[in-house]
KOLKOL-775618 format. One record per residue: x, y, z of N, C-alpha, C in turn. Coordinates in nm, 3 decimals. Atoms other than C-alpha are relative to their C-alpha. Last residue first. Layout:
<rs>
[r [X,Y,Z],[X,Y,Z],[X,Y,Z]]
...
</rs>
This chain:
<rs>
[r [0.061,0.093,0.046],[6.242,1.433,-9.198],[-0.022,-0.114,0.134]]
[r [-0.026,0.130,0.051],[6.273,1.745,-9.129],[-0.012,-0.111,0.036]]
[r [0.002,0.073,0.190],[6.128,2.077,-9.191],[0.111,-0.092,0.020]]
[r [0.145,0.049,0.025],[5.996,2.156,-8.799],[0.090,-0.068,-0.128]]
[r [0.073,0.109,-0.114],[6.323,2.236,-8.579],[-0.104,-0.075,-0.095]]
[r [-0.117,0.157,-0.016],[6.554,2.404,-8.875],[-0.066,-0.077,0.112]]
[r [-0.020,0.104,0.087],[6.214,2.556,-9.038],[0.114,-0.056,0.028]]
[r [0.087,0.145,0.008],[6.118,2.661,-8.694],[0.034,-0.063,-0.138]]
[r [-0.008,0.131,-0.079],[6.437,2.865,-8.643],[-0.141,-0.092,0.008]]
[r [-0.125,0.072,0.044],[6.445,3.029,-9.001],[0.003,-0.106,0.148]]
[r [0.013,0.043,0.071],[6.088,3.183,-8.901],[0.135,-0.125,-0.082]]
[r [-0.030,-0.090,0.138],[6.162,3.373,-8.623],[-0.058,-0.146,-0.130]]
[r [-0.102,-0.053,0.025],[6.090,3.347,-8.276],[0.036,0.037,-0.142]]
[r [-0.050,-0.029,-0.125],[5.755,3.377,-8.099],[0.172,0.038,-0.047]]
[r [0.044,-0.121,-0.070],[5.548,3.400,-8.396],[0.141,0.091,0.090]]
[r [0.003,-0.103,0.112],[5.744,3.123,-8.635],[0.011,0.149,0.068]]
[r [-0.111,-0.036,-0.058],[5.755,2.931,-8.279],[0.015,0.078,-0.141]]
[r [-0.044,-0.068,-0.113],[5.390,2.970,-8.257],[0.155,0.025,-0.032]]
[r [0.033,-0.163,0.056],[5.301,2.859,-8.602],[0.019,0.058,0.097]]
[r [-0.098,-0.050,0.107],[5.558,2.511,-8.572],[-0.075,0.140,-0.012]]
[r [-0.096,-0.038,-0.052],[5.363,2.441,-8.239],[0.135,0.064,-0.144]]
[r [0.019,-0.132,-0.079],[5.052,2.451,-8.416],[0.110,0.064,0.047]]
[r [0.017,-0.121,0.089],[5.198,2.263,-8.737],[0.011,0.106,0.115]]
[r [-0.157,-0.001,0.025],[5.348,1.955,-8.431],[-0.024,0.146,-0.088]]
[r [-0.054,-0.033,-0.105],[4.970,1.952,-8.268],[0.173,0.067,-0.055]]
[r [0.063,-0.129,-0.037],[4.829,1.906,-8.636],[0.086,0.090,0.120]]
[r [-0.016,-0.078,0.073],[5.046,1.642,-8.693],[-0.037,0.128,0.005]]
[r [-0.077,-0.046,-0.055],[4.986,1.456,-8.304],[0.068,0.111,-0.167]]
[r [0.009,-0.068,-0.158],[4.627,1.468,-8.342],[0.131,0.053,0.024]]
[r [0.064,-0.136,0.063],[4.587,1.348,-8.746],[0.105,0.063,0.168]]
[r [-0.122,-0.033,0.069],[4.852,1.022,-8.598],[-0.025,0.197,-0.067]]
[r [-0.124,-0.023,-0.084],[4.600,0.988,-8.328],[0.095,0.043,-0.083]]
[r [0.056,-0.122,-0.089],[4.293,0.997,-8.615],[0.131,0.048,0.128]]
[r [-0.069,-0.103,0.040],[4.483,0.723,-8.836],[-0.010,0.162,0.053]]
[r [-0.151,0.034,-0.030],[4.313,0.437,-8.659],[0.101,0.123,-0.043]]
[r [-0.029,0.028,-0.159],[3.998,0.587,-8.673],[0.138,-0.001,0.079]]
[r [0.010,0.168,-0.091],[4.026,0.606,-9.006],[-0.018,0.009,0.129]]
[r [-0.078,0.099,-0.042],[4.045,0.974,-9.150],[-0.056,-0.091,0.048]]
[r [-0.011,0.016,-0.125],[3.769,1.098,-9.406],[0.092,-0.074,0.103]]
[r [0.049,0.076,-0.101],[3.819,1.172,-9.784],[-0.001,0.023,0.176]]
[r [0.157,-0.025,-0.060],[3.770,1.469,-9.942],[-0.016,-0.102,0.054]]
[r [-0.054,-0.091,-0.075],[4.204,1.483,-10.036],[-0.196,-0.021,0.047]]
[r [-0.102,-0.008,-0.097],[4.176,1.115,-10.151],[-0.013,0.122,0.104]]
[r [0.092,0.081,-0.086],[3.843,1.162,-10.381],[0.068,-0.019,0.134]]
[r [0.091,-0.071,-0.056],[4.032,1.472,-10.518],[-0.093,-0.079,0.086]]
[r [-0.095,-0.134,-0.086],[4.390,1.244,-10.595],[-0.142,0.129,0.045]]
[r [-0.006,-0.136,0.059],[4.190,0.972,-10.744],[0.048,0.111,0.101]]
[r [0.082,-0.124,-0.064],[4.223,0.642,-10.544],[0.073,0.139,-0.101]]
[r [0.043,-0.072,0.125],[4.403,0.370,-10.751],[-0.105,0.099,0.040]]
[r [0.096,0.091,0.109],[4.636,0.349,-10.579],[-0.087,-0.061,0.044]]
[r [0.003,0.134,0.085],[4.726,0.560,-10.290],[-0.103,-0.042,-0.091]]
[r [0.118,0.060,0.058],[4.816,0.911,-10.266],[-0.038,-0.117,-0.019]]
[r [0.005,-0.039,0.147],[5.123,1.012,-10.093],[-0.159,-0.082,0.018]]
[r [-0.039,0.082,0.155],[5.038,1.191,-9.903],[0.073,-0.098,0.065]]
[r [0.175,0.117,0.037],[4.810,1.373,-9.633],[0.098,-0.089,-0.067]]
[r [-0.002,0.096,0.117],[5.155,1.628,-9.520],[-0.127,-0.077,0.024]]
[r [0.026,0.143,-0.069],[5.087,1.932,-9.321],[-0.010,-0.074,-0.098]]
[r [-0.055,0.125,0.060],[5.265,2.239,-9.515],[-0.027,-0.135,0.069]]
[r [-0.008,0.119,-0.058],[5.271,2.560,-9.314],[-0.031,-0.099,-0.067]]
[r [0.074,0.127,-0.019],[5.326,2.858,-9.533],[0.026,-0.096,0.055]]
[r [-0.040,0.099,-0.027],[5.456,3.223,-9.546],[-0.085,-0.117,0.010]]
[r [0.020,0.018,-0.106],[5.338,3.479,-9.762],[0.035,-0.159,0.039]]
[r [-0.114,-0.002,-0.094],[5.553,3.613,-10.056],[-0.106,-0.009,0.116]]
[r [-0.030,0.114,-0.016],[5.364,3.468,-10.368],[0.062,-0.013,0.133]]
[r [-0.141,0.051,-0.079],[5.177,3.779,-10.449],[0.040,-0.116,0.043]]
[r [-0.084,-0.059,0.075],[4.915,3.962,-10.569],[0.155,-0.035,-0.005]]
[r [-0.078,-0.095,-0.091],[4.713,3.899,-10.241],[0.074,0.057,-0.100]]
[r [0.111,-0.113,-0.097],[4.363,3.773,-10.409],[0.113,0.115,0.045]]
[r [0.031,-0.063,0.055],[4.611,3.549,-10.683],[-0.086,0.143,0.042]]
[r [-0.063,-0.057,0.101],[4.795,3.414,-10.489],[-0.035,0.090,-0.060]]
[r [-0.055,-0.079,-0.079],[4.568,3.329,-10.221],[0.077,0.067,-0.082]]
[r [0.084,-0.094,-0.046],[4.353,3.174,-10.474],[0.062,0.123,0.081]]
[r [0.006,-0.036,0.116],[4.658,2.963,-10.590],[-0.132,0.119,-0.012]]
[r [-0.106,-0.110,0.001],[4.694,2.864,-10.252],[0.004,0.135,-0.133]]
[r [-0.014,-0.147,-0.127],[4.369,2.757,-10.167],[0.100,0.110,-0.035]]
[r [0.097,-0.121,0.088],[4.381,2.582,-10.575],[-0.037,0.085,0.155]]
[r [0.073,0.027,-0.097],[4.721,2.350,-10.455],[-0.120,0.133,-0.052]]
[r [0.080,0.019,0.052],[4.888,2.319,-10.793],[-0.116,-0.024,0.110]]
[r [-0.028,0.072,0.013],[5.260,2.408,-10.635],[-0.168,-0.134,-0.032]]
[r [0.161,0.130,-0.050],[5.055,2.674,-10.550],[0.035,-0.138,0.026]]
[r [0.067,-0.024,0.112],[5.458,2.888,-10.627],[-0.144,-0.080,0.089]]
[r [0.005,0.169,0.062],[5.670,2.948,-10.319],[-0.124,0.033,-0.091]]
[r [0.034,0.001,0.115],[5.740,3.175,-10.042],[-0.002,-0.119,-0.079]]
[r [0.076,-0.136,-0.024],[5.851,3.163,-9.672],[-0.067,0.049,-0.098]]
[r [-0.078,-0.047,0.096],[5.846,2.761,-9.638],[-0.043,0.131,0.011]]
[r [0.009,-0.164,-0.021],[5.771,2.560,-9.350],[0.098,0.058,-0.111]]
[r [-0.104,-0.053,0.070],[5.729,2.160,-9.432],[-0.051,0.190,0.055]]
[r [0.040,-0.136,0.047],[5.517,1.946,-9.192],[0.133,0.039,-0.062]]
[r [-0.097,-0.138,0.018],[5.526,1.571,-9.193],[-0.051,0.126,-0.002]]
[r [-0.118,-0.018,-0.081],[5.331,1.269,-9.034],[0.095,0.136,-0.003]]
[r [0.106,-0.019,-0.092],[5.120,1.176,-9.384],[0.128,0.039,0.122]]
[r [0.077,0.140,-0.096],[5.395,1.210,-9.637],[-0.028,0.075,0.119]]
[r [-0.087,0.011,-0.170],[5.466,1.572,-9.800],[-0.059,-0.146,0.037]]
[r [-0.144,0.048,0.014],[5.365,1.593,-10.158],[0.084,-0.020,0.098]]
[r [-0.001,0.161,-0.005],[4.962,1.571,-10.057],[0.204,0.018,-0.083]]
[r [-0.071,0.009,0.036],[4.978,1.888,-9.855],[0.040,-0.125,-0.087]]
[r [-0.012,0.160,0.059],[4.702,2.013,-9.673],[0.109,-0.029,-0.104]]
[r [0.077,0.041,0.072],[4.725,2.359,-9.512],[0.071,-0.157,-0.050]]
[r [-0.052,0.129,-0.013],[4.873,2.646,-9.287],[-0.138,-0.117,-0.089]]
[r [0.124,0.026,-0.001],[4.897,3.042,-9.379],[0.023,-0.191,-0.012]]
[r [-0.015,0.170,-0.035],[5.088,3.244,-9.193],[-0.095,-0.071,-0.074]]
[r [0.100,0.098,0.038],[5.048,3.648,-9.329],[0.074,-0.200,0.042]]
[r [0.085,0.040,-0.162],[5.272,3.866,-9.215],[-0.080,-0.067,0.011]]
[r [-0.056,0.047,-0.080],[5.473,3.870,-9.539],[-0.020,-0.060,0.152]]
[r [0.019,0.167,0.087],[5.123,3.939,-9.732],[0.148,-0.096,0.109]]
[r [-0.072,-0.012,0.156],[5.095,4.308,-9.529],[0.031,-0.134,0.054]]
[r [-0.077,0.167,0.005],[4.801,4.274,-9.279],[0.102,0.009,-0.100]]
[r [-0.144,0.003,0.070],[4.639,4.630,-9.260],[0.126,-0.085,0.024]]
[r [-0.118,0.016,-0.075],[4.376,4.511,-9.056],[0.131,0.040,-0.041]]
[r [0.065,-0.050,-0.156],[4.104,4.576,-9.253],[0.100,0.025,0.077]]
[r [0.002,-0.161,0.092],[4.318,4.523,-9.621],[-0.072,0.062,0.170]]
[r [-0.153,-0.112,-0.033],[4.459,4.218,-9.431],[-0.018,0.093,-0.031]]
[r [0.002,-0.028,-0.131],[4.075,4.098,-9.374],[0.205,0.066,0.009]]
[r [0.086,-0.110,-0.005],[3.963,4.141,-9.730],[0.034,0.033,0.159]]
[r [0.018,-0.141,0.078],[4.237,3.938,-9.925],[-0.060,0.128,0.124]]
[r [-0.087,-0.074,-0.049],[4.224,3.669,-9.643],[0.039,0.117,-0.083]]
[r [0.055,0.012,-0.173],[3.846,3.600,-9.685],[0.164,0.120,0.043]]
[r [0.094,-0.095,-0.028],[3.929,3.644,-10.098],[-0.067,0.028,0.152]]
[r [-0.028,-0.136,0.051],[4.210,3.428,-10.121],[-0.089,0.110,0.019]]
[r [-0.069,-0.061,-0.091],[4.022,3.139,-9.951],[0.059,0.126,-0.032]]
[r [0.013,-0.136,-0.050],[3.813,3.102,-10.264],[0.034,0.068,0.091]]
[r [-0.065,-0.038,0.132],[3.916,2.703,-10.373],[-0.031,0.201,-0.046]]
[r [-0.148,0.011,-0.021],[3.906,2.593,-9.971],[0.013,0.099,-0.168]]
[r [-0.027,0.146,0.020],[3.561,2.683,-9.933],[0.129,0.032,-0.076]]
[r [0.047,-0.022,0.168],[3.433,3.053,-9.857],[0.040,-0.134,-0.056]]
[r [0.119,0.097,0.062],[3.411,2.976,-9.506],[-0.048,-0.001,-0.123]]
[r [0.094,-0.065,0.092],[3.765,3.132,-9.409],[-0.097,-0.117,-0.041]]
[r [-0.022,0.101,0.112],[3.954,3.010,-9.097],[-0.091,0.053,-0.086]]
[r [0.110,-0.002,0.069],[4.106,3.286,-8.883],[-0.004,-0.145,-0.080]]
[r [-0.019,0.151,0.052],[4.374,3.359,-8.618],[-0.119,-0.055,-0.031]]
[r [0.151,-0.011,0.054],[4.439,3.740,-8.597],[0.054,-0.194,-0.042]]
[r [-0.008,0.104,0.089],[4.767,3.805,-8.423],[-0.163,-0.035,-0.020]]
[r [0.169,0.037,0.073],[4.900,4.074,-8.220],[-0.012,-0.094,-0.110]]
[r [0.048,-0.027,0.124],[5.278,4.005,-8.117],[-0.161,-0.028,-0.039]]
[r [0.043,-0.093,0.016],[5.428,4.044,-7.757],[-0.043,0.053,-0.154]]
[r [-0.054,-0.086,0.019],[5.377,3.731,-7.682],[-0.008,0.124,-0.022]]
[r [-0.086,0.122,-0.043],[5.114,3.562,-7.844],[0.147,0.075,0.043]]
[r [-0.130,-0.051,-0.028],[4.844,3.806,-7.854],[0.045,-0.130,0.028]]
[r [-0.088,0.023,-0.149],[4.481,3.786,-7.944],[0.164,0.054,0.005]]
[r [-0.154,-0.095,-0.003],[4.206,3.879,-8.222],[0.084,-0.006,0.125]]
[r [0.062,-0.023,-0.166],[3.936,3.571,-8.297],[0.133,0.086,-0.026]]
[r [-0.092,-0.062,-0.101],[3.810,3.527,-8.620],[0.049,0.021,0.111]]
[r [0.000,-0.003,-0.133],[3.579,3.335,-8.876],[0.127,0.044,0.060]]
[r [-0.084,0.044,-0.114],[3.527,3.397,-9.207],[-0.020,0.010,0.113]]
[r [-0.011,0.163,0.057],[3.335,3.541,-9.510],[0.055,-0.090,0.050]]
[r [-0.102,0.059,0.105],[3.438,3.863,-9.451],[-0.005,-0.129,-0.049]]
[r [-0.005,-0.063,0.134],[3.306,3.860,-9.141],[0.093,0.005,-0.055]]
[r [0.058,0.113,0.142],[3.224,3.611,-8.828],[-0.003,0.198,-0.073]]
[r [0.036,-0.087,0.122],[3.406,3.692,-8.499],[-0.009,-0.054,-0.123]]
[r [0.116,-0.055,-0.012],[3.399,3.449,-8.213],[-0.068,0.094,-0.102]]
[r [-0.025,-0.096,0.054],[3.641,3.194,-8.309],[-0.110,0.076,-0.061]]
[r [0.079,-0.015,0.135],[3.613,2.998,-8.061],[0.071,0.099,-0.045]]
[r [0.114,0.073,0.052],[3.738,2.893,-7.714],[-0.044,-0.035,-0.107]]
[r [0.141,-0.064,0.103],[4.061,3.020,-7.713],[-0.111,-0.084,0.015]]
[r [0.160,-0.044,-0.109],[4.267,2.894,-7.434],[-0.075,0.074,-0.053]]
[r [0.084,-0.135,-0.059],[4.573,2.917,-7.613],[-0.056,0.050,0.018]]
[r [-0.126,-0.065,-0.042],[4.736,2.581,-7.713],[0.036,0.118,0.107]]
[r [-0.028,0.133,-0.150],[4.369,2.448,-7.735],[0.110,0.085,0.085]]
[r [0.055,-0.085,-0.093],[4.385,2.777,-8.029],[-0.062,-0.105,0.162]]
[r [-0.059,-0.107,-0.032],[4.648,2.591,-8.209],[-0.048,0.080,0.096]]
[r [-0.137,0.024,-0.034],[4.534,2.285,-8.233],[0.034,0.099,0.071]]
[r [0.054,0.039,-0.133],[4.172,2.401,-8.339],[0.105,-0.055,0.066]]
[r [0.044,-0.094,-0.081],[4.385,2.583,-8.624],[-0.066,-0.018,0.149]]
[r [-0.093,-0.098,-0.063],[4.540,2.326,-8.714],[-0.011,0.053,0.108]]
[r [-0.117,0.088,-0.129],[4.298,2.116,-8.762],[0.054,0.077,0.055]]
[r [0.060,-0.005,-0.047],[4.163,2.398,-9.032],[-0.012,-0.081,0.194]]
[r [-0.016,-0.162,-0.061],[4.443,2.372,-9.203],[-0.098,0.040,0.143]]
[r [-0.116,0.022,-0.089],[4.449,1.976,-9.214],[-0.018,0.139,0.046]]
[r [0.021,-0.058,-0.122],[4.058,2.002,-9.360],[0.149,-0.006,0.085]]
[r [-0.022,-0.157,0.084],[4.175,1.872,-9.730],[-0.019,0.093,0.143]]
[r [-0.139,-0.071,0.005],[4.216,1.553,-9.533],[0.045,0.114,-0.047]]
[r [-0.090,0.087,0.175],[3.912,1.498,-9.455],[0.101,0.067,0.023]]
[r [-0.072,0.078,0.036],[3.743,1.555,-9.091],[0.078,-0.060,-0.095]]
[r [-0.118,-0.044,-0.190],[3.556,1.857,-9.034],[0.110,-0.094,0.011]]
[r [-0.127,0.002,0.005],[3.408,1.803,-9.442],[0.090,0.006,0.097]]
[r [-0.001,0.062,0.070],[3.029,1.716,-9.430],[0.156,-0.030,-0.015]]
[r [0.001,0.157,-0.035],[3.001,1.891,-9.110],[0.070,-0.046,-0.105]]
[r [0.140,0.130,-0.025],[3.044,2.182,-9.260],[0.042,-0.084,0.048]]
[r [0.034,0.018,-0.114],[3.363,2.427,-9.380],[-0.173,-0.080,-0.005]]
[r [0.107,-0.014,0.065],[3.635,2.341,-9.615],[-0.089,0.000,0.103]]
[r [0.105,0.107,-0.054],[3.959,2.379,-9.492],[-0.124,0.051,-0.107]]
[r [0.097,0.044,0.141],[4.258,2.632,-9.497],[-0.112,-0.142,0.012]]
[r [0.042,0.124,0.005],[4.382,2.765,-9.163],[-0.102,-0.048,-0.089]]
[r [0.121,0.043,0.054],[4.480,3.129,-9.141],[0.023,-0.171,0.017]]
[r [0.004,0.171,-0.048],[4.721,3.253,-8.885],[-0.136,0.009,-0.064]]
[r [0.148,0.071,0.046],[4.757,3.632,-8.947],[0.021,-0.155,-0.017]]
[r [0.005,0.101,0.048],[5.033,3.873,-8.788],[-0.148,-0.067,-0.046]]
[r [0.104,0.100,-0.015],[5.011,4.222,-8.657],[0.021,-0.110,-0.102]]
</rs>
C-alpha cells in the first residue's frame, strides 16, 4: 500500500496560496480518478482508499496545518502499516521556478517546516517527494507573505496545468517506478 499526501493549509482562507500546491495536487489527482472527495476524516485528515492499478493507495491531505503534517501522516502509516518508502508526499517549493516539478526519493527539509515535521514524525528522511515550484521570490516580498499569498487570475491556468503535470508525475511513480518519472518529470 502506498500514500499520496498533499501538503496545504486547510480553510477557505488558504485554498488558493501558494503554500496550498500539495493540496492542488491532490484535487488534480483525484479528477484523474473519479474521486469525488475525500470521504474519510481521522487522524486529523482527510482520506479516500482506492487502487491505481494493481496498487492500494491512500490519498490524503492532513488538516493539522502545513507546519504539523508529520503527525496526520505519522498516525495513518502506523494504521495502515505504511512503511516511510511508500509514502509520496507532494508540496510547495519556492527553489523550483513557478511551472516546474522536481521528484526526489530522499532528501533533507531543505528548510521547508511540512517536511521537516514529516521528518521528524516518521524518523526518517527516506520518503519520496513531489516538488511543485512557486519561486523564485520576488522583491521585496518576504518569503512567508509570498508562500500565503493568493494566485492572479492570470497565473491560475499556469497553477492548472502544474498541478495537472505533479498528478500525472504521482501516478506514473505508482504505475511504474520512480526512476522513470524523474527522467519524464525533473526537467527543465
Amino acid at each position: 500500500m502506498k500514500l499520496v499526501v498533499g501538503l496545504g493549509n486547510p480553510g477557505l482562507k488558504y485554498a488558493f496560496t501558494r503554500h496550498n500546491m500539495g493540496f492542488l495536487t491532490i484535487d488534480s489527482l483525484m479528477l484523474k480518478l473519479n474521486i469525488d472527495k475525500l470521504e474519510n476524516e481521522k487522524f486529523n485528515g482527510l482520506y479516500h482508499k482506492c487502487k491505481i492499478g494493481n496498487e492500494d493507495l491512500v490519498i490524503a491531505k492532513p488538516m493539522t496545518f502545513m507546519n504539523n503534517s508529520g503527525e496526520f501522516i505519522r498516525d495513518i502509516c502506523n494504521f495502515y502499516k505504511i512503511k516511510p518508502k511508500d509514502v509520496i508526499v507532494v508540496y510547495d517549493e519556492l527553489a523550483i521556478d513557478f511551472g516546474r516539478i522536481k521528484i526526489m526519493q530522499s532528501g533533507s527539509s531543505a528548510g521547508h517546516n511540512g517536511i521537516k515535521s514529516i521528518i521528524s514524525c516518521l524518523g526518517t528522511e527516506n520518503f519520496i517527494r513531489v516538488r511543485v515550484g512557486i519561486g523564485p521570490v520576488p522583491k521585496p516580498i518576504r518569503q512567508i507573505d509570498f508562500v500565503l499569498m493568493k494566485y492572479t487570475e492570470s497565473e491560475f491556468n499556469y497553477v492548472k496545468e502544474n498541478t495537472d503535470k505533479a498528478a500525472l508525475a504521482v501516478m506514473c511513480i505508482i504505475e511504474k517506478d520512480i526512476y522513470q518519472a524523474m527522467n519524464i518529470y525533473n526537467v527543465k
